[in-house]
gemmi code that builds the backbone of each chain (N, CA, C; Angstrom):
import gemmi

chains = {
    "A": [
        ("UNK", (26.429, 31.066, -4.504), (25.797, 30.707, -3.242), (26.665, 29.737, -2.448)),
        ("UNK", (26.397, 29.958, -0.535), (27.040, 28.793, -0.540), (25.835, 28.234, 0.579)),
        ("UNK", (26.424, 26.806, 0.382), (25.433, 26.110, 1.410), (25.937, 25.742, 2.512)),
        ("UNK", (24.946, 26.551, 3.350), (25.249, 25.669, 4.733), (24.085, 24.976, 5.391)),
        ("UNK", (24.942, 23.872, 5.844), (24.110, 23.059, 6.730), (24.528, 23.293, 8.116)),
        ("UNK", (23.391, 22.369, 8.857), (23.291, 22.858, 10.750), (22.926, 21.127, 11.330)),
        ("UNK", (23.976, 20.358, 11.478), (23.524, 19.209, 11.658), (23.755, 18.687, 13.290)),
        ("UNK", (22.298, 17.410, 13.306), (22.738, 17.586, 15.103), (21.782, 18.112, 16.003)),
        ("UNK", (22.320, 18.144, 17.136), (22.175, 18.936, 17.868), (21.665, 20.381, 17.563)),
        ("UNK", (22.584, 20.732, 16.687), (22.437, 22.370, 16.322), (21.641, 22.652, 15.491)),
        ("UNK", (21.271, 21.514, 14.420), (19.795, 22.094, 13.794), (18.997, 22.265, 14.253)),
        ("UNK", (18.578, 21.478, 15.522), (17.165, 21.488, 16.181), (17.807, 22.589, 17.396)),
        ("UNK", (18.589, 23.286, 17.467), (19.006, 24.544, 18.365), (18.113, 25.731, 17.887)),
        ("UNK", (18.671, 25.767, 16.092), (18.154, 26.504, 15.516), (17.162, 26.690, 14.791)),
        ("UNK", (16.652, 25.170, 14.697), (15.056, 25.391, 14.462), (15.573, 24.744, 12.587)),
        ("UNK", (16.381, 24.856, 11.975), (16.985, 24.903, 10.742), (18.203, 23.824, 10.388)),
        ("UNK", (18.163, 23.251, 9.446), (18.929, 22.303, 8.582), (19.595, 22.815, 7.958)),
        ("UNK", (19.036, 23.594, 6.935), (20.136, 24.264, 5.768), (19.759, 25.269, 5.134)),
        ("UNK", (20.468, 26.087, 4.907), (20.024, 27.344, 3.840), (21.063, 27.396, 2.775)),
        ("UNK", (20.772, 28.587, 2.116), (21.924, 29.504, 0.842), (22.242, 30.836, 1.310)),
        ("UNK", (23.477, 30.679, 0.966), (23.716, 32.518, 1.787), (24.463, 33.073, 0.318)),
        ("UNK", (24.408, 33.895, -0.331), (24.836, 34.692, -1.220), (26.222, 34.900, -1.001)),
        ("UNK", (27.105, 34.417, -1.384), (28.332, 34.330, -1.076), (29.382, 36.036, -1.108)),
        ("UNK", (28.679, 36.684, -1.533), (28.977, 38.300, -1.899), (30.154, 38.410, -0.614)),
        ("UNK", (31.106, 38.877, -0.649), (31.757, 39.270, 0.055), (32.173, 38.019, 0.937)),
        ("UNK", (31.927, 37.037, 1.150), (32.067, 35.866, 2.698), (32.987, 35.286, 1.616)),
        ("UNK", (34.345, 35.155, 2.737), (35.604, 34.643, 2.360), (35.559, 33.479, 3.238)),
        ("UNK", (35.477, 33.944, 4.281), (35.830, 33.770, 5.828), (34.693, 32.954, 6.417)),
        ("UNK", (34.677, 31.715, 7.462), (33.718, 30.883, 8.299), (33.382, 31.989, 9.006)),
        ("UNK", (34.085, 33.295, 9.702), (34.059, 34.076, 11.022), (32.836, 35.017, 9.825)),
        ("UNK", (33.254, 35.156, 8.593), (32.922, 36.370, 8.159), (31.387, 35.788, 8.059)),
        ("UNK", (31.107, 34.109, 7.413), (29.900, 33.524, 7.633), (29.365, 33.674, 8.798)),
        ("UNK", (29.667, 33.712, 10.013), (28.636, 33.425, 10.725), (28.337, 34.798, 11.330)),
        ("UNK", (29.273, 35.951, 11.444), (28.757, 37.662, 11.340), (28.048, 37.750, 10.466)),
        ("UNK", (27.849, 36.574, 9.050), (26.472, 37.450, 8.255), (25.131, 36.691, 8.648)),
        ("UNK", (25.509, 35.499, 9.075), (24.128, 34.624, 9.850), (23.731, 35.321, 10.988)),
        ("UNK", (24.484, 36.125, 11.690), (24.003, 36.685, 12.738), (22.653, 37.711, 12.632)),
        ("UNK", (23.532, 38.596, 11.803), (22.453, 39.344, 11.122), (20.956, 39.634, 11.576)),
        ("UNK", (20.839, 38.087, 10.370), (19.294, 37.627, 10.436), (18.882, 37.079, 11.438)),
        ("UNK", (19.874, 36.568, 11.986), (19.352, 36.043, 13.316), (19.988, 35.802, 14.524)),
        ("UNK", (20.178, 36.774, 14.834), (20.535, 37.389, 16.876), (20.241, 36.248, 17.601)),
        ("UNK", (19.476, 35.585, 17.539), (19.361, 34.891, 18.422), (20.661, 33.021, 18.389)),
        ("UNK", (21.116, 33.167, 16.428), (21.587, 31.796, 16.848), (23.228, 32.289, 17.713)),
        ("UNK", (23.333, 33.379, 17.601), (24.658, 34.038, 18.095), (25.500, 32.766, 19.120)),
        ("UNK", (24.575, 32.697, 20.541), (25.147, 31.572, 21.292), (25.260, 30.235, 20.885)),
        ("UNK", (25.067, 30.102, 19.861), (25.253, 28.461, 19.370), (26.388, 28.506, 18.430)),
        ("UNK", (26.732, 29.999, 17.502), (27.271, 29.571, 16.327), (28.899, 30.316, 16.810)),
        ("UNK", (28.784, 30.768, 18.161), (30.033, 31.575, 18.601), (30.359, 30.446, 19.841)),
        ("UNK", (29.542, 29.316, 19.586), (30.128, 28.215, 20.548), (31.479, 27.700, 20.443)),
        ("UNK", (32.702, 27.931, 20.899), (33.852, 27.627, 21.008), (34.242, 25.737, 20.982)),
        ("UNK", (32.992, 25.057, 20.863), (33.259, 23.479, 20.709), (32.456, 23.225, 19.460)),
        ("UNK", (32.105, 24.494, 19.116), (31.044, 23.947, 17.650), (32.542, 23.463, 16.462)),
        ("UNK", (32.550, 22.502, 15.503), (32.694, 22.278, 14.921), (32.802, 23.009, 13.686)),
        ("UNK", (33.064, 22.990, 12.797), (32.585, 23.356, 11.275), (33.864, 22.729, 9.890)),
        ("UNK", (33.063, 21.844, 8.806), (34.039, 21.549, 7.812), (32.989, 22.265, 6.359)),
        ("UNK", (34.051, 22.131, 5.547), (34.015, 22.689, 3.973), (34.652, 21.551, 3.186)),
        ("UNK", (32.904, 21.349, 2.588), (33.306, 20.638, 1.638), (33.635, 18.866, 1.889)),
        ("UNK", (33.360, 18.734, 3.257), (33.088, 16.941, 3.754), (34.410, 17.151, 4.674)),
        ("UNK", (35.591, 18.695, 4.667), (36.834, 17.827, 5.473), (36.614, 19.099, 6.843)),
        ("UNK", (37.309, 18.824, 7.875), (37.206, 19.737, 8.828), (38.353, 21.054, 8.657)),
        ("UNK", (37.285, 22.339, 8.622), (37.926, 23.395, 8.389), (39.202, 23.515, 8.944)),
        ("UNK", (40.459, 24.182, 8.177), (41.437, 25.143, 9.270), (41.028, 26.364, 9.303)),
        ("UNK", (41.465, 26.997, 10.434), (41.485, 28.003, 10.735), (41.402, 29.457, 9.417)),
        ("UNK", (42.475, 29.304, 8.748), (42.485, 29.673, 7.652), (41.871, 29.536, 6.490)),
        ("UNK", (40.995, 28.873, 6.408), (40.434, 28.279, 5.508), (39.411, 29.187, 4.744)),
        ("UNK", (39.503, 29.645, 3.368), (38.752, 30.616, 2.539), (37.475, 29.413, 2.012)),
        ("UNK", (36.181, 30.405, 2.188), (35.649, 29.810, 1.555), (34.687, 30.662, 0.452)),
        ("UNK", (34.015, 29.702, -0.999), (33.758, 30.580, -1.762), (32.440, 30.006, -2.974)),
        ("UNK", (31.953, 30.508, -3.445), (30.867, 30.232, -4.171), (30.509, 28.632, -4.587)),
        ("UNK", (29.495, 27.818, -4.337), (29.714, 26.688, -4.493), (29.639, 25.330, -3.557)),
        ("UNK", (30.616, 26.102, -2.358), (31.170, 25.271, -1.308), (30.041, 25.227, -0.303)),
        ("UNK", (30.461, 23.736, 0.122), (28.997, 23.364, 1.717), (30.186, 23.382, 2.905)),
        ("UNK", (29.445, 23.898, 3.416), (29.885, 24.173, 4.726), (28.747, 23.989, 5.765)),
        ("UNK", (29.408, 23.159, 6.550), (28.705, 22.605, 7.498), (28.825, 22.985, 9.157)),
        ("UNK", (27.978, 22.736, 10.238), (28.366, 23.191, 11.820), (27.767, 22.374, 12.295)),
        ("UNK", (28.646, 21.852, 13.177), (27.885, 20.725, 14.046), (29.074, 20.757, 15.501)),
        ("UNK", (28.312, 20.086, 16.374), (28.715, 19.686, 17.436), (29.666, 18.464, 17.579)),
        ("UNK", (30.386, 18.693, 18.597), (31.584, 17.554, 18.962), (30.514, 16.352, 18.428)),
        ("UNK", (31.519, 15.346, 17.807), (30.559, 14.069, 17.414), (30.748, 13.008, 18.691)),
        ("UNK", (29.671, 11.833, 18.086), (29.924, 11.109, 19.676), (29.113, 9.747, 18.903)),
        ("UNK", (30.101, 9.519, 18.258), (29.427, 8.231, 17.234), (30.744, 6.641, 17.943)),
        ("UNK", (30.805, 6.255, 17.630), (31.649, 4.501, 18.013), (30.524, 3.926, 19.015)),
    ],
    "B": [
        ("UNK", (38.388, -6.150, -1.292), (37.830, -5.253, -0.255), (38.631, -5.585, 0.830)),
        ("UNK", (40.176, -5.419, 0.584), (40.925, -5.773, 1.713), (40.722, -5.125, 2.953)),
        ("UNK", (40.539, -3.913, 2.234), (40.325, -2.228, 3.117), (39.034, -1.616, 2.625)),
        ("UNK", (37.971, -1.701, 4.000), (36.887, -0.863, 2.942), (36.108, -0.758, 4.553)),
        ("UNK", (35.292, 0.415, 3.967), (34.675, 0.892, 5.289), (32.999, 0.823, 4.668)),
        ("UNK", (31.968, 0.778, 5.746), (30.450, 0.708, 5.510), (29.674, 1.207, 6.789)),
        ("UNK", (28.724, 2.603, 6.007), (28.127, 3.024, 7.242), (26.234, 2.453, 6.562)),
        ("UNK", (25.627, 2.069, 7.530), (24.216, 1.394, 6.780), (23.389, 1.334, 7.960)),
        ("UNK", (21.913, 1.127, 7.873), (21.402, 0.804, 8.761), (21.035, -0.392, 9.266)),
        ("UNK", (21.368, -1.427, 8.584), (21.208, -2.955, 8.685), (22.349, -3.239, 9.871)),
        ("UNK", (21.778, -4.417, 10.576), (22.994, -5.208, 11.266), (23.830, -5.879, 10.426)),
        ("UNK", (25.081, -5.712, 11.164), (26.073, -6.849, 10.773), (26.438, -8.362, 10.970)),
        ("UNK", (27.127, -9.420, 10.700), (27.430, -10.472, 11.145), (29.092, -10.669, 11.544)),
        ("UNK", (29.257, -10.219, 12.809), (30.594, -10.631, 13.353), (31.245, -11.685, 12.580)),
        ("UNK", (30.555, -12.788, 12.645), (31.046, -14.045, 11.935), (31.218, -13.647, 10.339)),
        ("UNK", (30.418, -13.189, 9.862), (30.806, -13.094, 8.474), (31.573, -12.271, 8.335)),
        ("UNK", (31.463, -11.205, 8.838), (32.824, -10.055, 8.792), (34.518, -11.116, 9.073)),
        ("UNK", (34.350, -11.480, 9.797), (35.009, -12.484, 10.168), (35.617, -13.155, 9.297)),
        ("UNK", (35.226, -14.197, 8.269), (35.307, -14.301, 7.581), (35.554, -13.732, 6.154)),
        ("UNK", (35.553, -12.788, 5.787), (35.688, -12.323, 4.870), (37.030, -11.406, 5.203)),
        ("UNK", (37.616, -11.092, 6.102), (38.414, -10.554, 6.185), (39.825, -11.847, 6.471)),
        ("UNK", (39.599, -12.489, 6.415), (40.398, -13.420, 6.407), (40.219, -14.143, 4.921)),
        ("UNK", (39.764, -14.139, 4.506), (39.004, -15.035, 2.877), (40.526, -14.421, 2.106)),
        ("UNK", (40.637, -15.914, 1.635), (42.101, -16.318, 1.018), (43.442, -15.735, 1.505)),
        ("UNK", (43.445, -15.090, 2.758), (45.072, -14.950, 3.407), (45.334, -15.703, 4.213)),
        ("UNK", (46.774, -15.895, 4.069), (47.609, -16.890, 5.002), (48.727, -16.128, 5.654)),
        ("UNK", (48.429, -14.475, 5.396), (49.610, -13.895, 6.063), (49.536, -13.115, 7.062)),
        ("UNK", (48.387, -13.137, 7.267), (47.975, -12.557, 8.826), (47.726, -13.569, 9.852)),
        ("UNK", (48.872, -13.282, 10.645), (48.594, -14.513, 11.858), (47.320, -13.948, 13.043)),
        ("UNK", (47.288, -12.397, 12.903), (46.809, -11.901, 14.214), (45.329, -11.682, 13.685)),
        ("UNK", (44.260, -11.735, 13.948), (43.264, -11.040, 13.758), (42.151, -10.120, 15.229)),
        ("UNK", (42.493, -8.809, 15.506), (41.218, -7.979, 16.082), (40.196, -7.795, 16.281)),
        ("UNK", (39.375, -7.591, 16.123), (37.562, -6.782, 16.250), (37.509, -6.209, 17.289)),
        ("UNK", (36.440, -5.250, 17.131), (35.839, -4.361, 18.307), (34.690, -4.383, 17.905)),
        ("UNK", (33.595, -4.981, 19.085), (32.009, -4.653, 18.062), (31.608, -3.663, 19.697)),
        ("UNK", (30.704, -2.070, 19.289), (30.338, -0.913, 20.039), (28.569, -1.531, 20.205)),
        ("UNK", (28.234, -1.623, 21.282), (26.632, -1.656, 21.062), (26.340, -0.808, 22.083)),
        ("UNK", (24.986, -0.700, 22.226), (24.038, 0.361, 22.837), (23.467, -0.550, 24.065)),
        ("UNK", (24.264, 0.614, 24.853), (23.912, -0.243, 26.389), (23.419, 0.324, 27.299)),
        ("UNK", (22.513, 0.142, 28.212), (21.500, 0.221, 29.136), (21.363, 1.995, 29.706)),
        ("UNK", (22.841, 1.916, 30.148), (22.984, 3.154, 31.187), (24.014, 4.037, 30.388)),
        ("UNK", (23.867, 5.171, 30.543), (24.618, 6.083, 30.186), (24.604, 7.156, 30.558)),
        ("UNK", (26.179, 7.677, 31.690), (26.161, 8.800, 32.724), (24.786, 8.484, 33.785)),
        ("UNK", (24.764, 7.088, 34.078), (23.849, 7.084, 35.115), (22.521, 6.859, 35.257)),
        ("UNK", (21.858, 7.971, 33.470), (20.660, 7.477, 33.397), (20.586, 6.176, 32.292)),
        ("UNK", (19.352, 6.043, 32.913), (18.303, 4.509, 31.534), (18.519, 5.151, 30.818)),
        ("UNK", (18.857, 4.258, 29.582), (18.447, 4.306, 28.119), (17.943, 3.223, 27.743)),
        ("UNK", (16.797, 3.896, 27.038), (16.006, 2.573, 26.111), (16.302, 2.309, 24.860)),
        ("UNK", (16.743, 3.432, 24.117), (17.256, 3.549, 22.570), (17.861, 4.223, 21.726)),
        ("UNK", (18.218, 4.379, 20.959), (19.166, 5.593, 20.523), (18.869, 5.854, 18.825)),
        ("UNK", (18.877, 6.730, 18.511), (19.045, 6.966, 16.892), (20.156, 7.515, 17.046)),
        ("UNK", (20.593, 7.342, 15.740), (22.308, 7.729, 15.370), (22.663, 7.915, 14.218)),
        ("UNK", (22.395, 9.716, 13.981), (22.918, 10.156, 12.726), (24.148, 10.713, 12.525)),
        ("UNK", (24.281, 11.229, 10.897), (25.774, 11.092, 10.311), (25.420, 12.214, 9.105)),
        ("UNK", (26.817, 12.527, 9.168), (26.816, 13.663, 7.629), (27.196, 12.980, 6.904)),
        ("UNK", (25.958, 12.486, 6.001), (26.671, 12.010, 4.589), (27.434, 12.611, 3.437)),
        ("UNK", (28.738, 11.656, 3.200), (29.538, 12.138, 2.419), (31.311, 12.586, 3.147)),
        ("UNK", (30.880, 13.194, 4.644), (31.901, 13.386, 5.186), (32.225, 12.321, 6.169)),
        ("UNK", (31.233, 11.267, 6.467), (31.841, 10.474, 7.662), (32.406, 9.392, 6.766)),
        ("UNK", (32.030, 9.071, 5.151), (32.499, 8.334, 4.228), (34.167, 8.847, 4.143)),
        ("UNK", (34.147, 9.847, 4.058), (36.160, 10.639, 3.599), (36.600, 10.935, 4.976)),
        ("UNK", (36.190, 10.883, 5.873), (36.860, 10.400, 7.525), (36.887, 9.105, 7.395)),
        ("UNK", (36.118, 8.468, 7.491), (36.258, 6.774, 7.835), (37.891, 6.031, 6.762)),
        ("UNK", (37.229, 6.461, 5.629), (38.365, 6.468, 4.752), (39.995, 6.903, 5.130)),
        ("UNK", (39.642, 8.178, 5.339), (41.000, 8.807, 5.955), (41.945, 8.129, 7.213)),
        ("UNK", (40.917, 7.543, 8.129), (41.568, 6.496, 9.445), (42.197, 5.931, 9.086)),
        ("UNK", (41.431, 4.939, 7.883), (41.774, 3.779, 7.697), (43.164, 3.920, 6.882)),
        ("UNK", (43.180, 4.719, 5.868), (44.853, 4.979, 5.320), (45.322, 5.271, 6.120)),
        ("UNK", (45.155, 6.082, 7.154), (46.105, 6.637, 8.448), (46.761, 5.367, 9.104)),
        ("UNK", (45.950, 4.415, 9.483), (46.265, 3.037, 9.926), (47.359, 2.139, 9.229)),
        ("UNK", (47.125, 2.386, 8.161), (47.584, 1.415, 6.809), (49.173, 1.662, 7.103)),
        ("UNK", (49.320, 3.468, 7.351), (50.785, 3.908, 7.243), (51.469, 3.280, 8.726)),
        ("UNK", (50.900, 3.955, 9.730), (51.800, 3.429, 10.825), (51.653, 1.986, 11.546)),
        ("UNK", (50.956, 1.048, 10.530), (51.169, -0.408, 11.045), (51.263, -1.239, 9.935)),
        ("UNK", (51.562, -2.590, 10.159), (51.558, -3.136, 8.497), (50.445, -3.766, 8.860)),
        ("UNK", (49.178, -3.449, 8.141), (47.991, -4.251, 8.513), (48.171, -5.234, 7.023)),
        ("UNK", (46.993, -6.094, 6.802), (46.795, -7.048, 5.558), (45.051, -6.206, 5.314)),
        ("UNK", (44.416, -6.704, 5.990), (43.217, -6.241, 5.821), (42.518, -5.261, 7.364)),
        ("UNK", (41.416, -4.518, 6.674), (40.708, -3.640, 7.957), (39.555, -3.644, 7.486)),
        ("UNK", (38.382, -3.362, 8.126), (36.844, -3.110, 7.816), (36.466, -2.309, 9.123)),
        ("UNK", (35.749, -1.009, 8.836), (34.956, -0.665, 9.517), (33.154, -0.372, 9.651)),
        ("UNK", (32.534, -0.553, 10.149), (31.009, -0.597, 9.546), (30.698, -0.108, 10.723)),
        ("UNK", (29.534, 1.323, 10.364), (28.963, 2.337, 11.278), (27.869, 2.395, 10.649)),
        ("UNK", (26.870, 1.743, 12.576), (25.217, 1.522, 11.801), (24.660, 3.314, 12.437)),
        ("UNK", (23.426, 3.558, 11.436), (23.191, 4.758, 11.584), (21.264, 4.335, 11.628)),
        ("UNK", (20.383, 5.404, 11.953), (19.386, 5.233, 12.176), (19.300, 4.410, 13.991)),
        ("UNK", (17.403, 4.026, 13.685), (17.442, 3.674, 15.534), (17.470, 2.417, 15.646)),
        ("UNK", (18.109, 2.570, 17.277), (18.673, 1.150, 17.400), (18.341, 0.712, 19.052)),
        ("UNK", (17.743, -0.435, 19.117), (17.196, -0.940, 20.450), (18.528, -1.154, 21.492)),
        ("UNK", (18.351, -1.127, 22.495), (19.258, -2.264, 23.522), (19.977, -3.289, 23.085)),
        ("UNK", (21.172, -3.147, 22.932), (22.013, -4.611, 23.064), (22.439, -4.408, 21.189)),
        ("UNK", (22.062, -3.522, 20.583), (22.194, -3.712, 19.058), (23.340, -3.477, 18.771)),
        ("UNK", (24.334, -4.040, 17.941), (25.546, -3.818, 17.381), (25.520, -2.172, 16.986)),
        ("UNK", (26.336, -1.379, 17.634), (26.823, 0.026, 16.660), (27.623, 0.108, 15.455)),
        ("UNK", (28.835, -0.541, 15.970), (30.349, -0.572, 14.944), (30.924, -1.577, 15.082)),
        ("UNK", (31.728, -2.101, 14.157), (32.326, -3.026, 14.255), (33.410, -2.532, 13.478)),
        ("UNK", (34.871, -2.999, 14.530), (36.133, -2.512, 13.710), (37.137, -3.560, 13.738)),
        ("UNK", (37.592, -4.296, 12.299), (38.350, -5.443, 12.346), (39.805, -5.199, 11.926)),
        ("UNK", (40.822, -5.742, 11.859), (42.134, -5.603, 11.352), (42.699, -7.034, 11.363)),
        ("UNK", (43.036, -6.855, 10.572), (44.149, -8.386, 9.828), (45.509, -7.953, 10.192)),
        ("UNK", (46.965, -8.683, 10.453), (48.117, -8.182, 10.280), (48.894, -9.650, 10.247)),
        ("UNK", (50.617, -9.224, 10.266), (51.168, -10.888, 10.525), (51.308, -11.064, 12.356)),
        ("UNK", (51.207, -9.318, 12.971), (51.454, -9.538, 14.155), (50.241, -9.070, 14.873)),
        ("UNK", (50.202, -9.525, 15.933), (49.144, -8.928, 17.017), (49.073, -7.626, 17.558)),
        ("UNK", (50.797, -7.478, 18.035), (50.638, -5.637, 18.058), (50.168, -4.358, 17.279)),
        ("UNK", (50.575, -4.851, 16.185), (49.560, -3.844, 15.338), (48.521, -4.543, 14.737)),
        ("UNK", (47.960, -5.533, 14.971), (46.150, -5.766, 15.207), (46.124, -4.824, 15.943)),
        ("UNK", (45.937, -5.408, 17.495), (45.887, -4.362, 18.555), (45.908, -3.452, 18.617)),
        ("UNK", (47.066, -2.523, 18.046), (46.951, -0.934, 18.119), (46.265, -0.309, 17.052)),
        ("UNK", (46.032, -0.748, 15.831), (45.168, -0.183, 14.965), (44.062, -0.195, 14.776)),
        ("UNK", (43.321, -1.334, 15.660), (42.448, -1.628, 15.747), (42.000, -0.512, 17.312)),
        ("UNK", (42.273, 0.320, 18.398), (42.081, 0.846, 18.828), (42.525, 2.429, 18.481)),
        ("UNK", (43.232, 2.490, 17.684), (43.869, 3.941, 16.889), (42.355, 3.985, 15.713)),
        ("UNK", (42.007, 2.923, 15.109), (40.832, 3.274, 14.730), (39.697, 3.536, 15.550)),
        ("UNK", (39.507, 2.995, 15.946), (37.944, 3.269, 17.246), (38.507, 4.822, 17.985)),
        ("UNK", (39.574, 5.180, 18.701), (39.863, 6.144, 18.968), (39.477, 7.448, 18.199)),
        ("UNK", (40.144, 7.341, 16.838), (39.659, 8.727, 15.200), (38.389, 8.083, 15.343)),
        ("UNK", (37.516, 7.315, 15.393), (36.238, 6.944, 14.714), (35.551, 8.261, 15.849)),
        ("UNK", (35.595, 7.717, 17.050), (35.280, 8.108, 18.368), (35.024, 9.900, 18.012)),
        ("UNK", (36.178, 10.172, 17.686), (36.417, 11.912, 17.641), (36.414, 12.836, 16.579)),
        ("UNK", (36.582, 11.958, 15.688), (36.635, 12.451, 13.996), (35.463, 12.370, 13.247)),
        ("UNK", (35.102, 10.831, 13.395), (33.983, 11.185, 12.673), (32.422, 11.584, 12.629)),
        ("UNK", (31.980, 11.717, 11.595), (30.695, 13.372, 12.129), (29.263, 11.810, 12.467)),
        ("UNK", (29.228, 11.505, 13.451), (28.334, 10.666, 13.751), (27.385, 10.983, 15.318)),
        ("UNK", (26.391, 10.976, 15.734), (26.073, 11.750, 16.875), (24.773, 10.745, 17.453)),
        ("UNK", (24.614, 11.072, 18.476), (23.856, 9.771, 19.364), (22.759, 10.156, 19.601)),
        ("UNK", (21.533, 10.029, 20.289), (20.923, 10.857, 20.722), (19.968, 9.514, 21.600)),
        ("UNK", (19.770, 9.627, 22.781), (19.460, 8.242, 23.811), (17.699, 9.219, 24.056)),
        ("UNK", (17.123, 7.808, 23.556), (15.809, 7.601, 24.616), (16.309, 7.466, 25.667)),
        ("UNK", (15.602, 8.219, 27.032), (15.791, 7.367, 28.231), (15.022, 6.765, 29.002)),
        ("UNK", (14.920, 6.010, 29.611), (13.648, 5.334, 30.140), (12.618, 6.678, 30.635)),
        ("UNK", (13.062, 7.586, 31.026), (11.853, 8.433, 31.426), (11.096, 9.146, 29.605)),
        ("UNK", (11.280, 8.147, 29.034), (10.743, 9.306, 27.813), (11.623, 10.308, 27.129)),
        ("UNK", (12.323, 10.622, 28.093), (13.045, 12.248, 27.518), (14.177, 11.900, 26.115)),
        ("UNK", (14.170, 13.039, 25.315), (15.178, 12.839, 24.035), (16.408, 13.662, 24.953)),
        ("UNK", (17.852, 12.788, 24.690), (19.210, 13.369, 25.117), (20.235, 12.797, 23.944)),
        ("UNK", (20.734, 14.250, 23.631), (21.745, 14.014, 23.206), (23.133, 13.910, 23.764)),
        ("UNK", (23.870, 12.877, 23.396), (25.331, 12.515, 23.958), (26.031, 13.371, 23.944)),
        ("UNK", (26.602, 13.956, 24.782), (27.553, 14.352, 24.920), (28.878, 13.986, 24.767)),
        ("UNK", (29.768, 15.030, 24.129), (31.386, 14.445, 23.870), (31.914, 14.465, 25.080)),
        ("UNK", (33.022, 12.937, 25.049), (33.491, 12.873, 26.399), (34.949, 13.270, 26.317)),
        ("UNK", (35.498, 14.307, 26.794), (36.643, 15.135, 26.881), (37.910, 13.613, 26.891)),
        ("UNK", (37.603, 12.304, 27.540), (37.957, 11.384, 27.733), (38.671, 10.404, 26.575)),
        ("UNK", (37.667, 10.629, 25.643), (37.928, 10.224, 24.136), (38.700, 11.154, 23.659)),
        ("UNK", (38.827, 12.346, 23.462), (39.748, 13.462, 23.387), (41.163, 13.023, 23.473)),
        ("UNK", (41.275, 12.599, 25.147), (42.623, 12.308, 25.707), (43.026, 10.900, 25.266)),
        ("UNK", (42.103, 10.214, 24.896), (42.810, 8.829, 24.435), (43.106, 8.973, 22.699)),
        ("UNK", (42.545, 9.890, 22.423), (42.860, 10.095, 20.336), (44.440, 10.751, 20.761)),
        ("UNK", (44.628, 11.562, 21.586), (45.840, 12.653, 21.271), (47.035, 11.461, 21.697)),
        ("UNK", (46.959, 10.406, 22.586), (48.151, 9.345, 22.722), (48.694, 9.298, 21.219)),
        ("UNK", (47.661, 9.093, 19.987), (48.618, 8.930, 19.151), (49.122, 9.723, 17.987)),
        ("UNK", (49.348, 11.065, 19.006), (49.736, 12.132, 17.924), (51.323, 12.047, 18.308)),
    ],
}
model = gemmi.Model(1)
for chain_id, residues in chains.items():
    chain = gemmi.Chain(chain_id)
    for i, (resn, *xyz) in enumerate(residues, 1):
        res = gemmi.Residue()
        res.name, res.seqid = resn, gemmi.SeqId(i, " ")
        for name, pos in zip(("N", "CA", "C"), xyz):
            atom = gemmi.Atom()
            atom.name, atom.element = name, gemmi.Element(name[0])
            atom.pos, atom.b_iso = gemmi.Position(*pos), 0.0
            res.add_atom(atom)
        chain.add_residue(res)
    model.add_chain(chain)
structure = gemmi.Structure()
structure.add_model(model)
structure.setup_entities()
């Protein structure tokens, strides 16, 4: 399984904090959020937001970045903390 | 705790921070601070208050990460950073960011090279009462953006 969280802004976008997604096949953040879509069409404009954020595992994703059974992965919005 | 960072919901004491970051050195001539509080207006409208959450666990290994980042490109002696989280009235301390060194220039610059990464890096987020009642969340200011990338 992996966990993701929705912190922010974007949990209360989506109504949701955190789930488990069955890690079957999801390598990929892109490939995560084509399987969140799925179930739900509607978070599409939040999670294909081009300023959304996302880290694995407490550090901020690269681009490249595989992810895999185990791992938290998180999405959030530009921060605005100091 | 030459170097140590603290995110909590309690206030801090400037003065004691103060102190303790100086407690038994004689080789820092320069000493910094920056204390962030929560102030009135923001983009124009009232604010009455703010809560201010954080991903725990990751703003701990960011905060961390600055602060070695700092360590390398200045010769500091000591640093502290402390990020209050939960709600917070008018006028309340946010952050406080200190640095020790033998010189002032890098007080100075590390002490704003930190607030700068704090600013953009780490996962911390605002969200303002405003005097009309309404919940707003802060927006990132493209501004902070342009002042983190000076020190790439």
């Amino acid at each position: 399984m992996i966990r993701v969280l929705f912190l922010a802004q974007l949990r209360e976008q989506l109504g949701t904090a955190e789930l488990q997604v069955a890690d079957g096949g999801i390598t990929t953040i892109e490939a995560l959020k084509q399987h969140l879509v799925v179930t739900h069409a509607d978070w599409a404009r939040f999670l294909f937001n081009n300023k959304l954020l996302v880290a694995v595992n407490h550090e901020y994703a690269k681009a490249d970045v595989t992810i895999k059974s185990g791992d938290e992965v998180a999405f959030f919005p530009p921060v605005t903390g100091g | 705790m030459s170097f140590s960072i603290m995110v909590q919901t309690q206030d801090f004491e400037v003065g004691r921070e103060y102190a303790e970051l100086i407690s038994g050195d004689t080789a820092a001539g320069a000493v910094v601070f920056f204390v962030g509080r929560v102030r009135d207006m923001n983009d124009g409208q009232q604010v009455k208050s703010m809560s201010l959450e954080h991903y725990p666990g990751m703003t701990e290994n960011i905060l961390q990460h600055i602060l070695a980042e700092a360590k390398v490109r200045w010769e500091l002696v000591a640093a502290r950073i402390i990020h209050r989280i939960g709600e917070l009235n008018l006028g309340e301390q946010i952050v406080f960011v200190g640095v020790t060194s033998a010189h002032r220039e890098h007080a100075f610059q590390a002490a704003e090279f930190l607030m700068d990464f704090l600013k953009t890096q780490a996962p911390f987020w605002k969200k303002e009462l405003g005097g009309d009642g309404k919940e707003n969340w802060v927006a990132a200011k493209d501004n902070d953006e342009q002042r983190k990338s000076r020190w790439e």
